[in-house]
KEKE-166580 format. One record per residue: residue in one letter; x negated, y negated, z of N, C-alpha, C, O in turn. Coordinates in pm, whole numbers, plus 50000, padded with zeros to 5 digits. Atoms other than C-alpha are relative to their C-alpha. Layout:
<rs>
R,A,X,Y,Z,X,Y,Z,X,Y,Z,X,Y,Z
...
</rs>
This chain:
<rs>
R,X,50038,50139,50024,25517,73353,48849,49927,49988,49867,49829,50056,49837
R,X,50098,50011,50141,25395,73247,48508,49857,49925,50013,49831,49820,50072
R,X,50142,50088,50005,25058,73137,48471,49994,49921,49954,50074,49871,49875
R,X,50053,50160,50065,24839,72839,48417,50011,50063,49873,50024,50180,49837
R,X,49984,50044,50124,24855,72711,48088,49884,49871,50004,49902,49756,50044
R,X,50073,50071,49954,24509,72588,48071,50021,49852,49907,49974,49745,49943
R,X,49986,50173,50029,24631,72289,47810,50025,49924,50065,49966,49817,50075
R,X,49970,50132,49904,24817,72127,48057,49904,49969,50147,49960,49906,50236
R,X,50094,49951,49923,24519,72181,48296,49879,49879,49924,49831,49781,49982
R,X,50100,50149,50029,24273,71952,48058,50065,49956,49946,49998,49913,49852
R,X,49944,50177,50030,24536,71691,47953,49922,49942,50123,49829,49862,50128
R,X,50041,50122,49862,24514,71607,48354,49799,49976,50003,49737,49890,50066
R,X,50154,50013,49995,24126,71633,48310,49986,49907,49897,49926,49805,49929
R,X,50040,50144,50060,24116,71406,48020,50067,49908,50028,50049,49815,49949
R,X,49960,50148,49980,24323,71138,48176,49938,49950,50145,49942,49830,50173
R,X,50074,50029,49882,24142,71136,48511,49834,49949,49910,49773,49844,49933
R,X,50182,50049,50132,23760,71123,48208,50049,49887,49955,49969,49795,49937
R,X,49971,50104,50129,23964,70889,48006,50022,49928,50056,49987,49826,49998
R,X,49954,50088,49864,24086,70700,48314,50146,49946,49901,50139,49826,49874
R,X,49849,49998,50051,24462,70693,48129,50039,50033,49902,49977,50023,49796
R,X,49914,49907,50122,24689,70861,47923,49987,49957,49899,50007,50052,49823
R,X,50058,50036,50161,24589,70659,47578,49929,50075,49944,49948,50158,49856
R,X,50113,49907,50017,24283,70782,47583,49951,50122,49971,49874,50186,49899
R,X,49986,49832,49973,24350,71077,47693,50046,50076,49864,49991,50174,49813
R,X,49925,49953,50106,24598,71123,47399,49879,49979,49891,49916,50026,49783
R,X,50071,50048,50175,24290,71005,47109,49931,50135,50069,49925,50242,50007
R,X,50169,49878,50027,24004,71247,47280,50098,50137,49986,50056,50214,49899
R,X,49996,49873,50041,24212,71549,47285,50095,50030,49839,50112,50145,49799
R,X,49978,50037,50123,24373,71440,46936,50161,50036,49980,50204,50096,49881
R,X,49873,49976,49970,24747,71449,47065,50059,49917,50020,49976,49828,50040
R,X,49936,50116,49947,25016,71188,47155,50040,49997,50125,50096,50089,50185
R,X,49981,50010,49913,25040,71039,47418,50126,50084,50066,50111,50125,50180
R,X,49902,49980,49902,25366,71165,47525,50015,50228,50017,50084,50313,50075
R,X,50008,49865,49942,25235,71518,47487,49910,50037,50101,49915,50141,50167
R,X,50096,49996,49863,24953,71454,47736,50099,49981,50105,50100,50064,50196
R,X,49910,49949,49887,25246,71368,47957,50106,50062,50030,50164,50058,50138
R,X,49947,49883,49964,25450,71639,47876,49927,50091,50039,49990,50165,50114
R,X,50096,49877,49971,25159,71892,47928,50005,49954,50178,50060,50038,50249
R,X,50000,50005,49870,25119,71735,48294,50127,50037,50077,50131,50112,50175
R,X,49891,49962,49923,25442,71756,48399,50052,50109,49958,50171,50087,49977
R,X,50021,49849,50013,25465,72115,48301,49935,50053,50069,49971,50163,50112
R,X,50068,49942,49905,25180,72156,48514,50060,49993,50129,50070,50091,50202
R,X,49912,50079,49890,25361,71979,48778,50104,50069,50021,50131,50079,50140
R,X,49915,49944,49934,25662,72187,48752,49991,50105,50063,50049,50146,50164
R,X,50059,49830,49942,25469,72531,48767,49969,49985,50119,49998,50079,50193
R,X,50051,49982,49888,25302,72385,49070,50081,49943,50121,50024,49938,50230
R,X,49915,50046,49961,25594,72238,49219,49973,49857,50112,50025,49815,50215
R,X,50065,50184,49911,25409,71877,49345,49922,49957,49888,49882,50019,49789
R,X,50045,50048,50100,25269,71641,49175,49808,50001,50051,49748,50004,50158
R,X,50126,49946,49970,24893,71687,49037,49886,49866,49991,49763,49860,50005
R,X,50111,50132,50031,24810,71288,48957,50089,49907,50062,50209,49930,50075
R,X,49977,50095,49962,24860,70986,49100,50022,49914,49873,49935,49921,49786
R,X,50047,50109,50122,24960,70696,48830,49957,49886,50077,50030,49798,50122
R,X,50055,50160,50009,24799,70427,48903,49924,49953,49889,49951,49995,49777
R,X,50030,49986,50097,24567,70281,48719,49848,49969,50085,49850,49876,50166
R,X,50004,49872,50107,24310,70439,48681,50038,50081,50089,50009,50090,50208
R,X,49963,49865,49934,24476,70735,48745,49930,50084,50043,49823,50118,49994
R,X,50127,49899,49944,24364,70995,49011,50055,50103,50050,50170,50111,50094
R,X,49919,49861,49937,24397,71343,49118,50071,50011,50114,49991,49977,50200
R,X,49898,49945,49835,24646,71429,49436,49870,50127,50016,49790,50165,49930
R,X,50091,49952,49970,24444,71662,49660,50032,50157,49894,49951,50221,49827
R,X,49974,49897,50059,24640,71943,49513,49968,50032,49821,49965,50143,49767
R,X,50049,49997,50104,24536,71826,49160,49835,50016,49987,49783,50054,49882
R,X,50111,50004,50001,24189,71806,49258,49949,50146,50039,49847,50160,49972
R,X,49952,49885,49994,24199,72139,49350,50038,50099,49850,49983,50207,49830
R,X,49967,49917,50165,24331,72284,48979,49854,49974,49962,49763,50049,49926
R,X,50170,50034,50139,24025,72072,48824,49878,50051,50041,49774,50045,49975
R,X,50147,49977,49969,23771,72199,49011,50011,50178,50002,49915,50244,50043
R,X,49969,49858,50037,23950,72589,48922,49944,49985,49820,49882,50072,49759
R,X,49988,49993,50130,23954,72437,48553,49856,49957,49964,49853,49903,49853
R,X,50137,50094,50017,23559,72309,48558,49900,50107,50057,49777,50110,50043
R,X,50062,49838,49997,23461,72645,48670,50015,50093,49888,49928,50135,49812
R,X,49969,49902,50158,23625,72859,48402,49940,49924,49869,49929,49985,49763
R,X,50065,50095,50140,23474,72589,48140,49857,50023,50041,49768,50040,49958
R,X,50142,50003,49994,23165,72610,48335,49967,50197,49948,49883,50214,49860
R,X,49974,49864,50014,23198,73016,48303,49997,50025,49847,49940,50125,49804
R,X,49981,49990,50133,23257,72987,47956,49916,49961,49892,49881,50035,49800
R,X,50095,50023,50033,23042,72785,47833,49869,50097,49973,49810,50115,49867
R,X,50115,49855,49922,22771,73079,48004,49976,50092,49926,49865,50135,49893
R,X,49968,49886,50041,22926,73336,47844,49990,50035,49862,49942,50138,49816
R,X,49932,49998,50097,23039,73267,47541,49859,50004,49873,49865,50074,49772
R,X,50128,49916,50092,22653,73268,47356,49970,50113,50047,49915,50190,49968
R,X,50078,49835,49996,22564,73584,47513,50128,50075,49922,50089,50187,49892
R,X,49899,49938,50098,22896,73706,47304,49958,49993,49912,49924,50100,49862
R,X,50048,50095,50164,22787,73513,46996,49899,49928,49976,49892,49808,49946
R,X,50147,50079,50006,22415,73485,46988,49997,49920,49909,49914,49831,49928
R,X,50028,50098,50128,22449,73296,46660,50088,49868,50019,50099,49796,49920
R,X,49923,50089,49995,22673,73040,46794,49891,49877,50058,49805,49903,50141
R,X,50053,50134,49962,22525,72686,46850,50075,49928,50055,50090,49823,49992
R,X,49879,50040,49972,22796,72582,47056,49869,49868,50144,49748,49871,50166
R,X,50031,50134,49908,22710,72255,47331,49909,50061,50137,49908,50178,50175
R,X,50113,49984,49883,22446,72240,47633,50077,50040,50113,50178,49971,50127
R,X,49985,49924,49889,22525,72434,47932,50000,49844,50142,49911,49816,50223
R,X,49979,50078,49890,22692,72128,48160,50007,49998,50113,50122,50021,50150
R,X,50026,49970,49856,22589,72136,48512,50015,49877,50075,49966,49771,50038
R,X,49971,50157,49930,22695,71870,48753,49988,50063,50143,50051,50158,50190
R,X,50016,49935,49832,22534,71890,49139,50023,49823,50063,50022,49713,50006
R,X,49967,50110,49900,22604,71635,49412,49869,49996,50074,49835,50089,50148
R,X,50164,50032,49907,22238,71496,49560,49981,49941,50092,50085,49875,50105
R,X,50022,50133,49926,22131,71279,49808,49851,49908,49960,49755,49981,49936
R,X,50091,50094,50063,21881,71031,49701,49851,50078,50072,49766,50137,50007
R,X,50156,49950,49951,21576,71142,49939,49961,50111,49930,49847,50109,49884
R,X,50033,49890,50052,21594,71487,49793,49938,50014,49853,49860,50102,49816
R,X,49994,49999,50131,21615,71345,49405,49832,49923,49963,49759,49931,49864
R,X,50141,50076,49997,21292,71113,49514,49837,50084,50059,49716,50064,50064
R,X,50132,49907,49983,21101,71394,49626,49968,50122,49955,49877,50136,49874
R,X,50045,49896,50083,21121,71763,49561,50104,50048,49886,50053,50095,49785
R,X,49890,49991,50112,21433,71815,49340,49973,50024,49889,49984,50130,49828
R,X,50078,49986,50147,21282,71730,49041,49891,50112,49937,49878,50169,49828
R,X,50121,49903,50059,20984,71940,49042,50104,50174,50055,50081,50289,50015
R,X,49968,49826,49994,21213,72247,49189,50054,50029,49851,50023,50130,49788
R,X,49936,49943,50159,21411,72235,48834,49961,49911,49886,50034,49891,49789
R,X,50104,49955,50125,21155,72140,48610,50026,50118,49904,50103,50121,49808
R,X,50007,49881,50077,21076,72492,48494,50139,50011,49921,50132,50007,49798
R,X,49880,49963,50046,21465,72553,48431,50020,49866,49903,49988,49884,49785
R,X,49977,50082,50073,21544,72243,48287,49910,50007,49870,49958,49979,49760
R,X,50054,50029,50141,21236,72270,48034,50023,50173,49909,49966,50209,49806
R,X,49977,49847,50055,21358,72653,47949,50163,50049,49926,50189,50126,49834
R,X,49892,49952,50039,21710,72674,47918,50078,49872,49951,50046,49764,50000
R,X,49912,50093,50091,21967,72458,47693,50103,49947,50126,50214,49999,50112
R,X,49915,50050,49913,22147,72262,48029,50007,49875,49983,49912,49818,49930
R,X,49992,50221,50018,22273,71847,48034,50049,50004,50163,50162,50028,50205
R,X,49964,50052,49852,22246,71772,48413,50053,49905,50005,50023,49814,49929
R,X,49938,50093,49913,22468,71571,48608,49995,49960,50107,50061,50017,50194
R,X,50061,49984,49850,22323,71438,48896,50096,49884,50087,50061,49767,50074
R,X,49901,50108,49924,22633,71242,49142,49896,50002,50142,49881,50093,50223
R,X,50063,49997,49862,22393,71094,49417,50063,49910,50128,50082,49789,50143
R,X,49923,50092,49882,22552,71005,49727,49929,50047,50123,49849,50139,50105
R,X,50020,49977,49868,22472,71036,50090,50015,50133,50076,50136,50152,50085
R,X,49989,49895,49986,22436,71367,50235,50113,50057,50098,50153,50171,50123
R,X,49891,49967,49886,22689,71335,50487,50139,50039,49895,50212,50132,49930
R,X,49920,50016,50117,22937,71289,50149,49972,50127,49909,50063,50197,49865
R,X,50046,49935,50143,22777,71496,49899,50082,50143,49989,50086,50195,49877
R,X,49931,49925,50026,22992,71780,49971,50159,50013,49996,50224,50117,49994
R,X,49900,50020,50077,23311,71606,49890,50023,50004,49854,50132,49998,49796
R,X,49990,49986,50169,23213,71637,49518,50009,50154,50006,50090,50188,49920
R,X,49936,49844,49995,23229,72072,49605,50118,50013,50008,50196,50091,49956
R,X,49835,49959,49876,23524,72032,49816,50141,49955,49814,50243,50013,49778
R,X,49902,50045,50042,23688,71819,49528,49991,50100,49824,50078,50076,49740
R,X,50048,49982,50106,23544,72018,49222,49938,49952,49904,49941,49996,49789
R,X,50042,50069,50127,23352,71765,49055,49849,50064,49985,49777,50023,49893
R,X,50128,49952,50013,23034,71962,49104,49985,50149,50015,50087,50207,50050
R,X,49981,49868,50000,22912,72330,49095,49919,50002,50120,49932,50107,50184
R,X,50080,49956,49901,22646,72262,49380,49978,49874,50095,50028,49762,50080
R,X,49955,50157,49896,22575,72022,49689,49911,50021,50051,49887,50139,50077
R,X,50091,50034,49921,22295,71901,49860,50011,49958,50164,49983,49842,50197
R,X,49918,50056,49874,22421,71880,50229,49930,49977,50141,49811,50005,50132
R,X,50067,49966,49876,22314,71858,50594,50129,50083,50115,50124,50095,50237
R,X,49902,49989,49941,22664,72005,50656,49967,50186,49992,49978,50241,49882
R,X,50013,49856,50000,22580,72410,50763,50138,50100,49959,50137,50219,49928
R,X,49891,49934,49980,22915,72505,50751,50049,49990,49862,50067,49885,49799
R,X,49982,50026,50173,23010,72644,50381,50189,49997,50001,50265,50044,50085
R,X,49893,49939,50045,23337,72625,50203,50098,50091,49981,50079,50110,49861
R,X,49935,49887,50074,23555,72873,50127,49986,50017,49881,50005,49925,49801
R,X,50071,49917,50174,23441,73064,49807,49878,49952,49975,49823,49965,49866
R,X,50188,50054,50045,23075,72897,49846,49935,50049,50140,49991,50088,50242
R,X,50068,49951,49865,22806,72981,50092,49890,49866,49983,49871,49782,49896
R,X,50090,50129,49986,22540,72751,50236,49892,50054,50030,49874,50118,50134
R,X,50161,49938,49955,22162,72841,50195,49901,49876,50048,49865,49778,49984
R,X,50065,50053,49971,21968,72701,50401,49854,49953,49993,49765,50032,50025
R,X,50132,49996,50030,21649,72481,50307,49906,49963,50068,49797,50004,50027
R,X,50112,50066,49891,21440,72312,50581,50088,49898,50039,50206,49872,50018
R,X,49929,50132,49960,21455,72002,50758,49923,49901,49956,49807,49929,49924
R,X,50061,50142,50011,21364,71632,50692,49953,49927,50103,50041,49871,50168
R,X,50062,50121,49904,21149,71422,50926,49997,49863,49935,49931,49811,49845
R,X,49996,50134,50043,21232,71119,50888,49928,49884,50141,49965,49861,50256
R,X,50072,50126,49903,20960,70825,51031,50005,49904,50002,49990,49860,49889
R,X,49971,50147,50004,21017,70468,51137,49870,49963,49993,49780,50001,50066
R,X,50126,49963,50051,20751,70350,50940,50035,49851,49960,50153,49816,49954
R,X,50021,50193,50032,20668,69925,50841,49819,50014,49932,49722,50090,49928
R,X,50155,50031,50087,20373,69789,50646,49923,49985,50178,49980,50000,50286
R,X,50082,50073,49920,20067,69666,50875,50067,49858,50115,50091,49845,50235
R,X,49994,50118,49979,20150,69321,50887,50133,49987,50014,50138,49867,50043
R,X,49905,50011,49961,20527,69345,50940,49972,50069,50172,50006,50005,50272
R,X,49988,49964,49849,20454,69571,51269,49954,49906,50100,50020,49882,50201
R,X,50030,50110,49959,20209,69285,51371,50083,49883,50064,50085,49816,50167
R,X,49898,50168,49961,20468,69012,51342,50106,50063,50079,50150,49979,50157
R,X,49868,49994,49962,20764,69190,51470,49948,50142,50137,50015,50141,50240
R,X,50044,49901,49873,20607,69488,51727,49897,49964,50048,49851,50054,50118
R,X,50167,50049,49980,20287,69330,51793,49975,50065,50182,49864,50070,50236
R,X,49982,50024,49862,20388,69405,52167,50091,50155,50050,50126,50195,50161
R,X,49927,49826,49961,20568,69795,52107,50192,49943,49985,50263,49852,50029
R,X,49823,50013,50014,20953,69850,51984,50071,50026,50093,50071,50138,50144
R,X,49931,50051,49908,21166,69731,52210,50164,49956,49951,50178,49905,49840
R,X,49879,50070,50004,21529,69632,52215,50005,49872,49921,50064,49833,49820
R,X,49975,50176,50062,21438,69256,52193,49950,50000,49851,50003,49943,49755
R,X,49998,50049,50164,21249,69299,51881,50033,50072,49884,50007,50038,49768
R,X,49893,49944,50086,21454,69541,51722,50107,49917,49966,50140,49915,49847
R,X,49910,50076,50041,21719,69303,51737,49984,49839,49905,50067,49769,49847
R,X,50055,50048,50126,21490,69084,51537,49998,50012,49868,50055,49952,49777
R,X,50086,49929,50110,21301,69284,51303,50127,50030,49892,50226,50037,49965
R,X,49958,49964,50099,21510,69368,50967,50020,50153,49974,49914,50216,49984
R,X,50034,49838,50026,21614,69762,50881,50068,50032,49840,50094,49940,49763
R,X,49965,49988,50109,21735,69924,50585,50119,50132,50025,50118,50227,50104
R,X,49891,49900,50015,22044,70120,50511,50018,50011,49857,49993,49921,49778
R,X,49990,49918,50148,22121,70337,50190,50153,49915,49962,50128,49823,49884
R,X,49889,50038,50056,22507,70220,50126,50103,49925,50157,50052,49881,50260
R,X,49932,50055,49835,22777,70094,50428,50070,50106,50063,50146,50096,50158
R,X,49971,49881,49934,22832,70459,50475,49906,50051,50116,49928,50117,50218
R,X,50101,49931,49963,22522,70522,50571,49949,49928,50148,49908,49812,50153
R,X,50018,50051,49896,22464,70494,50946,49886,50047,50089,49872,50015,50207
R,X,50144,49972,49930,22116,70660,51024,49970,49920,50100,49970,49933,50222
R,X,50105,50130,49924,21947,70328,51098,50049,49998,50140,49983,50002,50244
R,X,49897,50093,49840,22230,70225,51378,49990,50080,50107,49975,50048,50225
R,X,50005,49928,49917,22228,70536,51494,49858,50035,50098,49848,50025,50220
R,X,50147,50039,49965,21861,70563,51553,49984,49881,50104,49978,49891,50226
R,X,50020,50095,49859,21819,70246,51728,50095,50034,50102,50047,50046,50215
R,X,49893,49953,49848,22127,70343,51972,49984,50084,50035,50021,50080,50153
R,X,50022,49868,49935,22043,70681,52042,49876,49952,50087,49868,49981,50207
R,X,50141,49972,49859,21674,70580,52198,49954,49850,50021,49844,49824,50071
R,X,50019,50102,49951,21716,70213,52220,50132,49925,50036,50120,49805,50064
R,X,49933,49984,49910,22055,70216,52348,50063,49830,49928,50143,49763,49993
R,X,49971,50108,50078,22110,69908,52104,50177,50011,49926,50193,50069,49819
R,X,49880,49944,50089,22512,69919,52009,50012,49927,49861,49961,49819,49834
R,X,49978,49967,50104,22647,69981,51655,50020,49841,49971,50079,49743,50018
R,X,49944,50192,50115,22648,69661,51415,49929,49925,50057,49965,49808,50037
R,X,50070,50117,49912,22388,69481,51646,49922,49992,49893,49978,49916,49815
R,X,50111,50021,50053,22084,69496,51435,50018,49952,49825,50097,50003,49745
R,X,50044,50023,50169,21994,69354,51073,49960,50085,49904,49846,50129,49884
R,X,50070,49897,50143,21988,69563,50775,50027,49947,49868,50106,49857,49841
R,X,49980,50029,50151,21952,69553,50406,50029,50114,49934,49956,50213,49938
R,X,49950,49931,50077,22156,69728,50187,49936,50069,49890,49972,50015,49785
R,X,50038,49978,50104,21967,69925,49948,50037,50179,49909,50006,50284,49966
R,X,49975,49873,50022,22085,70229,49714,49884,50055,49933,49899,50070,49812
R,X,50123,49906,50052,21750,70406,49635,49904,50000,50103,49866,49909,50177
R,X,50126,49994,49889,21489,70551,49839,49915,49942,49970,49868,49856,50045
R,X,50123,50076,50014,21208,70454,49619,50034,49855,50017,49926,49802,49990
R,X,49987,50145,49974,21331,70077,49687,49923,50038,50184,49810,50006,50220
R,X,50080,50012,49882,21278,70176,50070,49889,50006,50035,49841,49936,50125
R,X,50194,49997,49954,20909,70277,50080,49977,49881,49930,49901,49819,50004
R,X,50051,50136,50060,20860,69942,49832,50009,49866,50110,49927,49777,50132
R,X,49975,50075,49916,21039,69760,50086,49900,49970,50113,49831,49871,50136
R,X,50130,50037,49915,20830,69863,50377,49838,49959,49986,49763,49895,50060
R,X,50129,50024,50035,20518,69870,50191,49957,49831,49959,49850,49772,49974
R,X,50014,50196,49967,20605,69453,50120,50043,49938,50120,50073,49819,50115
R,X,49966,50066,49877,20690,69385,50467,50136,49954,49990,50169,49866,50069
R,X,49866,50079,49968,21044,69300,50411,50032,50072,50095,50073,49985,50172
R,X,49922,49926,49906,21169,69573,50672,49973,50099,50073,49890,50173,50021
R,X,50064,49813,49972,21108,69885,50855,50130,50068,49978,50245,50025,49989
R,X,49926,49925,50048,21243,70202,50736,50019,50132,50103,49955,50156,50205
R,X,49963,49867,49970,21363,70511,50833,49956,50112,49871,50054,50143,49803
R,X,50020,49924,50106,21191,70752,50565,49953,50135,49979,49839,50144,50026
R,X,50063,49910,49989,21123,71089,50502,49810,50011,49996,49736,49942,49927
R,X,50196,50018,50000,20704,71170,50576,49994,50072,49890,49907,50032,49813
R,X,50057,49959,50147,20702,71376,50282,49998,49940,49864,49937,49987,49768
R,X,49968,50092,50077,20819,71096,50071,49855,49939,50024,49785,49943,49923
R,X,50060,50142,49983,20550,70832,50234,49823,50052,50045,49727,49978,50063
R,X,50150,49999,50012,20229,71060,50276,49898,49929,49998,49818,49899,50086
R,X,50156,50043,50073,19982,70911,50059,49995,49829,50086,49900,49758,50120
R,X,49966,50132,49930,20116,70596,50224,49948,49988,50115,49879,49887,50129
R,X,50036,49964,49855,20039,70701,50588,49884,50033,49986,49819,50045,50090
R,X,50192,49955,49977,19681,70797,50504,49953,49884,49939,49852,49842,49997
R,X,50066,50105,50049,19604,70509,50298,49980,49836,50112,49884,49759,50119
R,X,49991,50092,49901,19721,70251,50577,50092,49913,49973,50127,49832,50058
R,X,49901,50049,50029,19973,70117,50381,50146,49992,50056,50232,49906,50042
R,X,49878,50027,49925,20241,70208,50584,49919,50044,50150,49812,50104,50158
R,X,50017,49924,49865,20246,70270,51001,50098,50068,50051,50208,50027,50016
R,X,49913,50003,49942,20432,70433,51188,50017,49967,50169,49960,50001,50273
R,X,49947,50070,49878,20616,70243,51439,50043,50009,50121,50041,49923,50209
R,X,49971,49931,49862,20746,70483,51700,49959,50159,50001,50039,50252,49985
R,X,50047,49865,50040,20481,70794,51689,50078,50091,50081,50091,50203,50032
R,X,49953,49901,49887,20662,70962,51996,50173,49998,49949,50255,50046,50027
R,X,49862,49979,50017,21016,70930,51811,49989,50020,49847,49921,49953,49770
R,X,49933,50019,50079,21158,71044,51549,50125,50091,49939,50159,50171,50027
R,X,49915,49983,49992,21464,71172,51350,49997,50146,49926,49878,50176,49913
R,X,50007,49882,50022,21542,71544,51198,50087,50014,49945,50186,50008,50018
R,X,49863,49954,50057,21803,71632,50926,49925,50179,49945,49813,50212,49909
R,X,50068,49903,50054,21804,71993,50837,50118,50021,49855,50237,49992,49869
R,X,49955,50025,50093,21915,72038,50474,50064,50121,49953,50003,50227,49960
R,X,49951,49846,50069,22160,72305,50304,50052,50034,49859,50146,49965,49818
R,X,49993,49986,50184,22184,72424,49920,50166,50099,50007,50171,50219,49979
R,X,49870,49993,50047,22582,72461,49917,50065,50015,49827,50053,49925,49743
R,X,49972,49944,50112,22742,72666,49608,50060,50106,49980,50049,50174,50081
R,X,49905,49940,50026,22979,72904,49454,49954,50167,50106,49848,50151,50165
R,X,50055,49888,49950,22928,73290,49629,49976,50061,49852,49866,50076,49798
R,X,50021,49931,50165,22992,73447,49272,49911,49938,49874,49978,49911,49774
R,X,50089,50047,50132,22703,73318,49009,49970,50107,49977,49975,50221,50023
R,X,50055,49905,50101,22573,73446,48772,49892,49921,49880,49882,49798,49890
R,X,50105,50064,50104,22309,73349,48475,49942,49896,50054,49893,49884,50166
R,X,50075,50193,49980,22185,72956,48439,50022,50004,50170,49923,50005,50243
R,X,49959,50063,49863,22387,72900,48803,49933,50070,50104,49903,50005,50205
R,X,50044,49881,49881,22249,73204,49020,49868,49936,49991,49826,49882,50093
R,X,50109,50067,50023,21910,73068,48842,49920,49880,50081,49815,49868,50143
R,X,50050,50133,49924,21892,72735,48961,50011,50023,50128,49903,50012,50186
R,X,50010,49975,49860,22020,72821,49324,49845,50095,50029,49758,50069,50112
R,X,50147,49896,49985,21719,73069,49326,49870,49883,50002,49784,49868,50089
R,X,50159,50048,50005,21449,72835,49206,50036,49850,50128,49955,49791,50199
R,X,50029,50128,49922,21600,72538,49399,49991,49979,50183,49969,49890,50265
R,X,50049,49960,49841,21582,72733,49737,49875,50058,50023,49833,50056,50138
R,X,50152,49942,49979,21249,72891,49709,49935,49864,49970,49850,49841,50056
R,X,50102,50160,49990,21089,72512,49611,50046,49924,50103,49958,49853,50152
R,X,49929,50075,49841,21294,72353,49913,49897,50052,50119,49816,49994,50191
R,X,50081,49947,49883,21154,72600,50137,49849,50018,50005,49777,50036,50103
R,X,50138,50036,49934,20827,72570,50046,49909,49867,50020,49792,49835,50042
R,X,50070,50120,49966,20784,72263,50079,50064,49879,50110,50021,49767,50133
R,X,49955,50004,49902,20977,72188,50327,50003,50054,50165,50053,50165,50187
R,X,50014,49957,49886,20915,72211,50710,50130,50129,50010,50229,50130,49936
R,X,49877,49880,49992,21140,72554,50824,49999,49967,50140,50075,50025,50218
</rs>
């Protein structure tokens, strides 16, 4: 079998970046109709097709699959290629991880600090929902994944970092008006909640698991950022569902309560990533599981 031919390998990567073959044809400084001869070359070697046209064009699973072979060897290369040629000044060491928002609002940041202020890297941070976040591994758009999913990949392993307590937690004066009397069914089906995206089904689940409340009954507000949720509860628009390590200073000050001390919810979190690193990548998995775990319940 002849091998890849990694040109026709990033045409399909710059027309999926470029979101269509024009484009595609100016950034890699070719004509168009050799960006779609290079694909369908790829296409014959692999005997299915590796893009969808539409518009904007998108990978088939089997194309998504090559790019996330071809976004490794670039990431690999990148790595490598100054410790060959210390004198080379060649581009920042591109790293792209898949997050979930709670993690990016609390310890994340301070685990890769140090690295970030030491080594020449341009993070990419895709934050989605943790139930999701390891469709950006699965698909190759990332080298690492923030998950609650234990179960690793094939060719990645899953290190495990703690868990999240997450507390149903309201200002003062919202619990007043809306629990004044203890959470209940009836004024759950009042009271206001908050959800991350329309993926995200914590909240629903929560009230139905221990208030037996079914799915789509209750009121929520759509919001994509955590720090919006502690703002939220802390102005009385809603009660939340939030991690306690997030809302601390909050819970001692009196600014927030929490609303059901005898309940609450438990994600345990896993640092999903290649088995084979090496340099920058082995790096960051290292520092970003030893700051997880210590600051994180085990």
């Amino acid at each position: 079998m002849r091998g890849l031919d990694y040109r026709w390998i990033e045409a399909l990567d710059a027309v999926i970046a470029q979101r269509g073959f024009e484009r595609a044809a100016e950034h890699l400084c070719i004509t168009q109709s050799a960006v779609s001869q290079r694909i369908k070359q790829l296409e014959k070697l692999m005997a299915q097709p590796m893009l969808v046209r539409e518009q904007p064009p998108r990978p088939t699973p089997a194309g998504q699959k090559i790019l996330g072979l071809y976004r490794r060897v670039r990431l690999l290369e990148q790595e490598l290629l100054p410790e060959l040629t210390p004198d080379d000044t060649s581009q920042p060491l591109s790293v792209s991880l898949a997050i979930n928002a709670d993690s990016l609002a609390t310890w994340l940041l301070p685990a890769l600090s140090p690295l970030l202020k030491s080594r020449r890297i341009e993070l990419n941070l895709l934050v989605e929902d943790e139930i999701r976040t390891l469709d950006k591994l699965r698909s190759g758009e990332v080298v690492g994944a923030i998950s609650m999913e234990a179960s690793s990949l094939p060719g990645c392993v899953a290190d495990y970092l703690g868990r999240v307590d997450y507390w149903c937690v309201a200002s003062p004066e919202f619990a007043k008006k809306y629990f004044a009397d203890g959470v209940t069914r009836e004024t759950l089906l009042a009271a206001p909640g908050v959800a991350f995206d329309q993926h995200d089904d914590m909240h629903e689940r929560f009230v139905h698991q221990h208030y037996n409340l079914p799915l789509g009954s209750v009121m929520k507000h759509t919001v994509r950022s955590s720090e919006a949720f502690v703002r939220m509860a802390v102005e009385g628009i809603a009660y939340c569902l939030i991690p306690r390590v997030q809302i601390q200073s909050e819970l001692d000050s009196g600014l927030l309560v929490n609303v059901t001390p005898e309940i609450f919810l438990t994600r345990r979190m896993y640092w999903h990533h290649w088995v084979l690193e090496s340099g920058v990548l082995a790096e960051l998995s290292q520092k970003l599981t030893t700051y997880a775990r210590n600051v994180l319940p085990q």
